[in-house]
Structures are given as structure tokens and as C-alpha cells.
C-alpha positions as CSV (number, residue, x, y, z in Angstrom):
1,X,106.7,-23.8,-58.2
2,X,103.1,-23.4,-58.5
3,X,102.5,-20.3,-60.1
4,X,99.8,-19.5,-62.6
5,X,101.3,-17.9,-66.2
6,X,99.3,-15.2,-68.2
7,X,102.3,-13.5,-70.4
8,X,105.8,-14.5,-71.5
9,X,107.3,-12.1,-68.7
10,X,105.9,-13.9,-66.1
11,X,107.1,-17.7,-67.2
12,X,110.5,-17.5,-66.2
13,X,110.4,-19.6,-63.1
14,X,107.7,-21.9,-64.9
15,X,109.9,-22.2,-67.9
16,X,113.2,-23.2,-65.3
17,X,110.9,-26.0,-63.6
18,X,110.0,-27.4,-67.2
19,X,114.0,-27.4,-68.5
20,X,114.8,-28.7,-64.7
21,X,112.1,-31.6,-65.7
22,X,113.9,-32.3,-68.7
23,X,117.1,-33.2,-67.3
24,X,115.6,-35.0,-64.4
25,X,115.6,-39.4,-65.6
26,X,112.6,-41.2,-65.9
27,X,112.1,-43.1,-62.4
28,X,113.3,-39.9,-60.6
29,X,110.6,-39.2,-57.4
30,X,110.7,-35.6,-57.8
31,X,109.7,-35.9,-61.7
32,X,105.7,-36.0,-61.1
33,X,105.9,-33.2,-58.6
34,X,107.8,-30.9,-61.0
35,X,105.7,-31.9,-64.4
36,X,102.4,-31.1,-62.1
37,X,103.8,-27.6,-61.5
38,X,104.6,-27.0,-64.9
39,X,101.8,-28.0,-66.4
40,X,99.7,-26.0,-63.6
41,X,101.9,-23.1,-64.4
42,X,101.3,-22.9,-68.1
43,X,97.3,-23.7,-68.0
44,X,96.5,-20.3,-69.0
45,X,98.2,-20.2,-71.9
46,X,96.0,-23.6,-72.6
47,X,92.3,-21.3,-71.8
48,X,93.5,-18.5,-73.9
49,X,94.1,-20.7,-77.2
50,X,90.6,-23.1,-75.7
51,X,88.9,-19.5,-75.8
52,X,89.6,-18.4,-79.5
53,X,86.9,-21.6,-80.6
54,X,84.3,-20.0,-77.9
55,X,82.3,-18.8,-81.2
56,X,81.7,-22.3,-81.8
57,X,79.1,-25.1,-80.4
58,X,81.7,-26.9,-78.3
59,X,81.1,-26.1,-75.0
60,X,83.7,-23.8,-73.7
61,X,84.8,-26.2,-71.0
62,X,85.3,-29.7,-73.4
63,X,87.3,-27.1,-75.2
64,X,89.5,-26.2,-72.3
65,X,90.0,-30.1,-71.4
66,X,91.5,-30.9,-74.8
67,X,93.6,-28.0,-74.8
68,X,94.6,-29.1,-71.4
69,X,95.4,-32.4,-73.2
70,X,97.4,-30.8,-75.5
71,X,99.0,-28.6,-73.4
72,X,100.4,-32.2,-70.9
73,X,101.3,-33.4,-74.1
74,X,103.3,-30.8,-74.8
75,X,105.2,-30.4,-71.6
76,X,106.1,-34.2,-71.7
77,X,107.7,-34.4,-75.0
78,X,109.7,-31.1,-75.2
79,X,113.1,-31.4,-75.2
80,X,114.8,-27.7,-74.6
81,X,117.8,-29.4,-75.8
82,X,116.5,-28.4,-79.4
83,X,116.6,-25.2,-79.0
84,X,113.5,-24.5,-79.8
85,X,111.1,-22.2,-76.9
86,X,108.6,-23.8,-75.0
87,X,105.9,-21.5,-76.4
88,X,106.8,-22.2,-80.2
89,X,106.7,-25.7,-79.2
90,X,103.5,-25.7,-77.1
91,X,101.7,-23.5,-79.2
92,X,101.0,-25.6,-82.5
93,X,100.7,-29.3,-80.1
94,X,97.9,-27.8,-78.7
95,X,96.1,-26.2,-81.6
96,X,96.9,-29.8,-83.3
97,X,94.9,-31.3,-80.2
98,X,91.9,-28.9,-80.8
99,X,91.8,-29.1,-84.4
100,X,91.5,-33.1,-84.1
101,X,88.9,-32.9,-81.6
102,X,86.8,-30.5,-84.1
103,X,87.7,-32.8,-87.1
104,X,86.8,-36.4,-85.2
105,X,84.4,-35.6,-82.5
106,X,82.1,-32.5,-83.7
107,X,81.4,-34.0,-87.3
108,X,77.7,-35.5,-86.8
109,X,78.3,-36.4,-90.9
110,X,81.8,-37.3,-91.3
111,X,83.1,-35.8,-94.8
112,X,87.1,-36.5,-95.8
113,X,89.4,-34.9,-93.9
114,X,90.5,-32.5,-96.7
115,X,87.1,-31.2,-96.5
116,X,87.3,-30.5,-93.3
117,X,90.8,-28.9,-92.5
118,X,89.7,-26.5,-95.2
119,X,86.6,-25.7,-93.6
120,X,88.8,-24.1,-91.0
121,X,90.8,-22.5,-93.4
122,X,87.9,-20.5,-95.1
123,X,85.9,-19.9,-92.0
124,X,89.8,-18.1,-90.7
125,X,89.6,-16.6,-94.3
126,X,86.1,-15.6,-94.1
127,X,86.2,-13.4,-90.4
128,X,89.2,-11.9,-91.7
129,X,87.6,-10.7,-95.1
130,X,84.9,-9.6,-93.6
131,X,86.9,-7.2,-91.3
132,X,88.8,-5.6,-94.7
133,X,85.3,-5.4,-97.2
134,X,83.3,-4.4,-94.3
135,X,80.7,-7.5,-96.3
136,X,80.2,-11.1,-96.3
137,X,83.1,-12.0,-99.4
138,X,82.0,-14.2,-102.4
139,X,82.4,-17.6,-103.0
140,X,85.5,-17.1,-105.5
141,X,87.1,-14.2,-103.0
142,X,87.2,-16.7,-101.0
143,X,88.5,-19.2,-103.2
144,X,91.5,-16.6,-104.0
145,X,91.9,-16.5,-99.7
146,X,92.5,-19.9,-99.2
147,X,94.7,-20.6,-102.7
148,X,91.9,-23.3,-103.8
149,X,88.9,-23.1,-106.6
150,X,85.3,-22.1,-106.1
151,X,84.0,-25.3,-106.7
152,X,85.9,-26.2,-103.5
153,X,84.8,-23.8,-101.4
154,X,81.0,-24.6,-102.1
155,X,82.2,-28.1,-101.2
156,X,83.1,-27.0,-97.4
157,X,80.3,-25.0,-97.7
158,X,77.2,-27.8,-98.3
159,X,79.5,-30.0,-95.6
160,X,79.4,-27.4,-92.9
161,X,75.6,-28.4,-92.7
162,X,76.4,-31.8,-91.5
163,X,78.8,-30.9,-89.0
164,X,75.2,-30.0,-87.0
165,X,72.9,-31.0,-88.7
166,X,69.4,-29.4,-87.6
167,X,66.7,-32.2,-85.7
168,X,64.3,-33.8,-87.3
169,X,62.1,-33.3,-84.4
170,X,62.7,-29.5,-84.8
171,X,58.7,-27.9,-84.7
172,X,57.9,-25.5,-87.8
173,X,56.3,-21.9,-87.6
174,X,53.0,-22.6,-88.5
175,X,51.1,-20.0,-90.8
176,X,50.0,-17.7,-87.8
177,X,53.8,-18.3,-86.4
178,X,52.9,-20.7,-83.8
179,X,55.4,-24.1,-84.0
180,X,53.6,-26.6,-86.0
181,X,54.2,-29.7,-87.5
182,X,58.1,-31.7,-86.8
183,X,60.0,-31.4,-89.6
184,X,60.1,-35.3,-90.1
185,X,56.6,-34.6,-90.6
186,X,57.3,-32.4,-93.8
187,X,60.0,-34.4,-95.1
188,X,59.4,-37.3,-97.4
189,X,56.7,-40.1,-97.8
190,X,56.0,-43.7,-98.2
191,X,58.0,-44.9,-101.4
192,X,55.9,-47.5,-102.7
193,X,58.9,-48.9,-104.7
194,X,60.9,-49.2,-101.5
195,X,58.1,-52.0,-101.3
196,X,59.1,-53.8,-104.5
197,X,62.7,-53.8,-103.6
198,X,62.6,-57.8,-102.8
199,X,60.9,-58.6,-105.2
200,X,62.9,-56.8,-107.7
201,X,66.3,-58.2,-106.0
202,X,64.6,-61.9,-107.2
203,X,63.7,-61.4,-110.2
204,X,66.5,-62.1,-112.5
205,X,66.7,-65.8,-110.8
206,X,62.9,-65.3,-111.4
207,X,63.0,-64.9,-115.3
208,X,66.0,-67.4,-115.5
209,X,62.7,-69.9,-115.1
210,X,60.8,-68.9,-118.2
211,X,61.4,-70.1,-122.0
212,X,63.2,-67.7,-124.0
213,X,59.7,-67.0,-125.8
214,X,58.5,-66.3,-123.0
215,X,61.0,-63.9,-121.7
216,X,60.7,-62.0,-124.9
217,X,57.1,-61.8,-124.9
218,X,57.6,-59.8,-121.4
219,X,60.3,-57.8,-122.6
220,X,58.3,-56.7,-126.0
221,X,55.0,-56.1,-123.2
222,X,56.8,-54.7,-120.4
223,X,59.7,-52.6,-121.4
224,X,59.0,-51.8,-124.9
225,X,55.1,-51.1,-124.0
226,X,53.9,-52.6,-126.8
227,X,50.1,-53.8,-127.5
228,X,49.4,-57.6,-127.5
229,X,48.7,-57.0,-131.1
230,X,52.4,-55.7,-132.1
231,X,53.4,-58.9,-130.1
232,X,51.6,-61.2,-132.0
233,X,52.8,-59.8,-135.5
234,X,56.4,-59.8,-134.5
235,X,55.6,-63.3,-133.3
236,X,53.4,-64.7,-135.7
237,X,50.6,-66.2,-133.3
238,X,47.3,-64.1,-132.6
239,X,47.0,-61.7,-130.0
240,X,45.1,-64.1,-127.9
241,X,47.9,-66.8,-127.8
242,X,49.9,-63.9,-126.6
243,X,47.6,-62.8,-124.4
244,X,47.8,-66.6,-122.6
245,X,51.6,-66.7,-122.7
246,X,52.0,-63.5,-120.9
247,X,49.2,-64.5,-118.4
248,X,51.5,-68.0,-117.8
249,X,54.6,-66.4,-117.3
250,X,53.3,-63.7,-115.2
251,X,51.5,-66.7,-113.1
252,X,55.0,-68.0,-113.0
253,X,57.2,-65.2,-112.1
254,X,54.8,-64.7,-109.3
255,X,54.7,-68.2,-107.9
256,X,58.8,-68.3,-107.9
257,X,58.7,-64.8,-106.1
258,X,56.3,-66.1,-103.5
259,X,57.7,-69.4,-102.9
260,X,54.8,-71.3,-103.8
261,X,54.1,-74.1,-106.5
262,X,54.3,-73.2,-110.3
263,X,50.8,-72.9,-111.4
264,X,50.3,-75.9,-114.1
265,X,50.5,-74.6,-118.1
266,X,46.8,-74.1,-119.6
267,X,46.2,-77.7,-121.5
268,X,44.8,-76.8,-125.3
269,X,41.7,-77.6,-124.7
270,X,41.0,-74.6,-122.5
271,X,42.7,-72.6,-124.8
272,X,40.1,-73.5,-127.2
273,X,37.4,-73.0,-124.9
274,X,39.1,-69.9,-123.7
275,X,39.2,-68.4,-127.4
């Protein structure tokens, strides 16, 4: 009852405990003992299909414990009543069980599912191409392999580097070869504007607080870049009237922003003395 299976021809007493389970009901006591030895008999068969991912970065033995889930699953739902064999129906519930382990577990950057299921499709593609060109095939031979387009197929490709992504605490070879610097350390810097994001977040509530004059004085300064002078034509007033307005509303803007009192308008008098 306990024996181990490696081929087909060596099955048949594993195969009789498994159809014996199948007729045995639910709450029978023998049930358990029977669906331990079956699923003990056809473990091997569980390893060899575990083994065919060994090129991978799973480690051999996770591998072989989700086949293993696979493979109970399997033995629990057949039914040799459909006439289908135990192999043809153990076969593809356990690949099923090792292709969704690589598709929700191994994924450090999750990309859609179609992304990945064709991943495995072009890396199947891509060993056996290799094998008949005796090269590394192109991207649209590959393409013509899997029945999809090239644009596709660079698509797996640039997700493939999230699936392990490498550390950011990886050291780089230095310029005589010795490890140098992280690679966090090379990557990036301070964004100043990352800074301003607040601030920039506020600021139509902000502007809302101005005159419409005022807002267009900005707007002509600001985003059009144009002098004081060009200001003041288009506006009529003199170039130091605009220079005051844009120092008010920029005195303004930056009170709101800062959550502290407006500063109070310049009287005329002190524009006077200003000019």
C-alpha cells in the first residue's frame, strides 16, 4: 500500500488504492489510511514535474511542497468514473499549482497576469529555439513562437526584471574592481521640487485670494516671463505700480501658504515715498 511510483509500469497497485479510494464514502475509517498511501505512492511523479523549474530561483524544496499540494489536490478530486487516467488528470492540477505559485508568490513587482503566463510561454519558446538555431532567437522569432507581436514580447521582457529585482544595497565594482559604492548610492538625488509639492498642492486655494488684477499680473510675470515693463503697457500703469502689485500678491500668496496673517496693502503714501 505504501509503495513509492517512478514509471507508469510500476503504478498499478497505487492506481488500485486510488480507484478503491474513490468508491470508499466520505466518513469511511479506512478513507485517510488509503488517501495517505496514495498520495505517498505517487510523490515522485510530484519531484519530477517540481524538478523541471530547478533552473529557477525558487528553492528546489518550496518547489516540491507545492507540487506536493498539487499533487493531494489531485488525488482528492479525481473521479475514475470519468474515464479519464489518473496521470492525465494529475499531470496539468499540479503544473496549475506550480504555475500559480510562480505567478502570485515569486513576482517581487506584480505585472497583470497576461504578462506573466506569457513570460512562461516565451522563456518555453526561448530554450527550445535555442536548441534548433544553435543562438539566442530575436525578439520577433520569438514573437512568431508564441503566436503574439514583438511589442509583446519586449513587454515580458522589461517585466522579467521585476520578478527579482536586483538590491539596492548591491556594492559596485569600483574602477580598480574592488566593490564600491551601494547602488542606492548611484541612483537618484534630492529633488528639490519634491520640496514644493505642498506648497504647490495649496496654491490654487492660494490664488482664489487675490483680485483678478492681481492674478493676471502673476500670470503675465510668472508664466509668460514677461518684464515688469511689458506688464505695465499691457496694463496701463508704470512699471513701478507693477512692480508693488506683484510684491503684494506675492506677500499674500506666501502668508495664505504659511498660515500666517495677510500682510496689510502698502497705503499711497508709501507708494509715493517708495517711487
Amino acid at each position: 500500500m505504501t509503495a513509492t511510483v517512478d514509471n507508469h509500469s510500476g503504478d498499478e497497485e497505487a492506481l488500485r488504492v486510488l480507484e478503491s479510494l474513490a468508491r470508499l464514502p466520505a466518513g469511511d475509517p479506512d478513507r485517510q489510511r488509503r488517501r495517505e498511501a496514495a498520495i505517498r505512492a505517487f510523490l515522485p511523479l510530484a519531484r519530477r514535474l517540481a524538478h523541471r523549474y530547478a533552473h529557477t530561483s525558487e528553492d528546489p524544496q518550496d518547489l516540491v511542497q507545492v507540487a506536493t499540494v498539487g499533487l493531494i489536490c489531485a488525488v482528492d478530486r479525481y473521479d475514475p468514473g470519468h474515464g479519464t487516467s489518473f496521470y492525465a488528470y494529475a499531470v496539468p492540477t499540479i503544473r496549475g499549482e506550480l504555475k500559480r505559485h510562480f505567478r502570485d508568490r515569486c513576482w517581487m513587482i506584480q505585472p497583470p497576469r497576461s504578462i506573466q503566463e506569457l513570460r512562461l510561454a516565451v522563456n518555453a519558446a526561448r530554450q527550445r529555439l535555442v536548441h534548433d538555431l544553435g543562438r539566442m532567437p530575436t525578439v520577433p522569432e520569438l514573437a512568431d513562437a508564441v503566436g503574439t507581436s514583438a511589442r509583446r514580447v519586449r513587454e515580458v521582457m522589461a517585466a522579467e526584471q521585476g520578478y527579482q529585482p536586483v538590491s539596492l544595497n548591491v556594492p559596485c565594482p569600483g574602477p580598480d574592481g574592488a566593490d564600491g559604492a551601494e547602488l542606492a548610492e548611484l541612483l537618484g538625488a534630492p529633488d528639490p521640487a519634491m520640496e514644493s509639492v505642498p506648497d504647490r498642492m495649496s496654491l490654487p486655494g492660494a490664488l482664489a485670494q487675490l483680485t483678478d488684477r492681481d492674478r493676471a499680473v502673476l500670470v503675465q510675470r510668472f508664466v509668460h516671463r514677461r518684464t515688469q515693463t511689458q506688464i505695465g503697457r499691457s496694463l496701463g500703469i508704470s512699471q513701478m505700480h507693477v512692480s508693488r502689485l506683484i510684491a503684494r500678491a506675492l506677500a499674500q500668496l506666501r502668508a495664505y501658504l504659511e498660515g500666517t496673517p495677510p500682510v496689510p496693502s502698502v497705503t499711497p503714501r508709501t507708494h509715493r515715498q517708495a517711487a
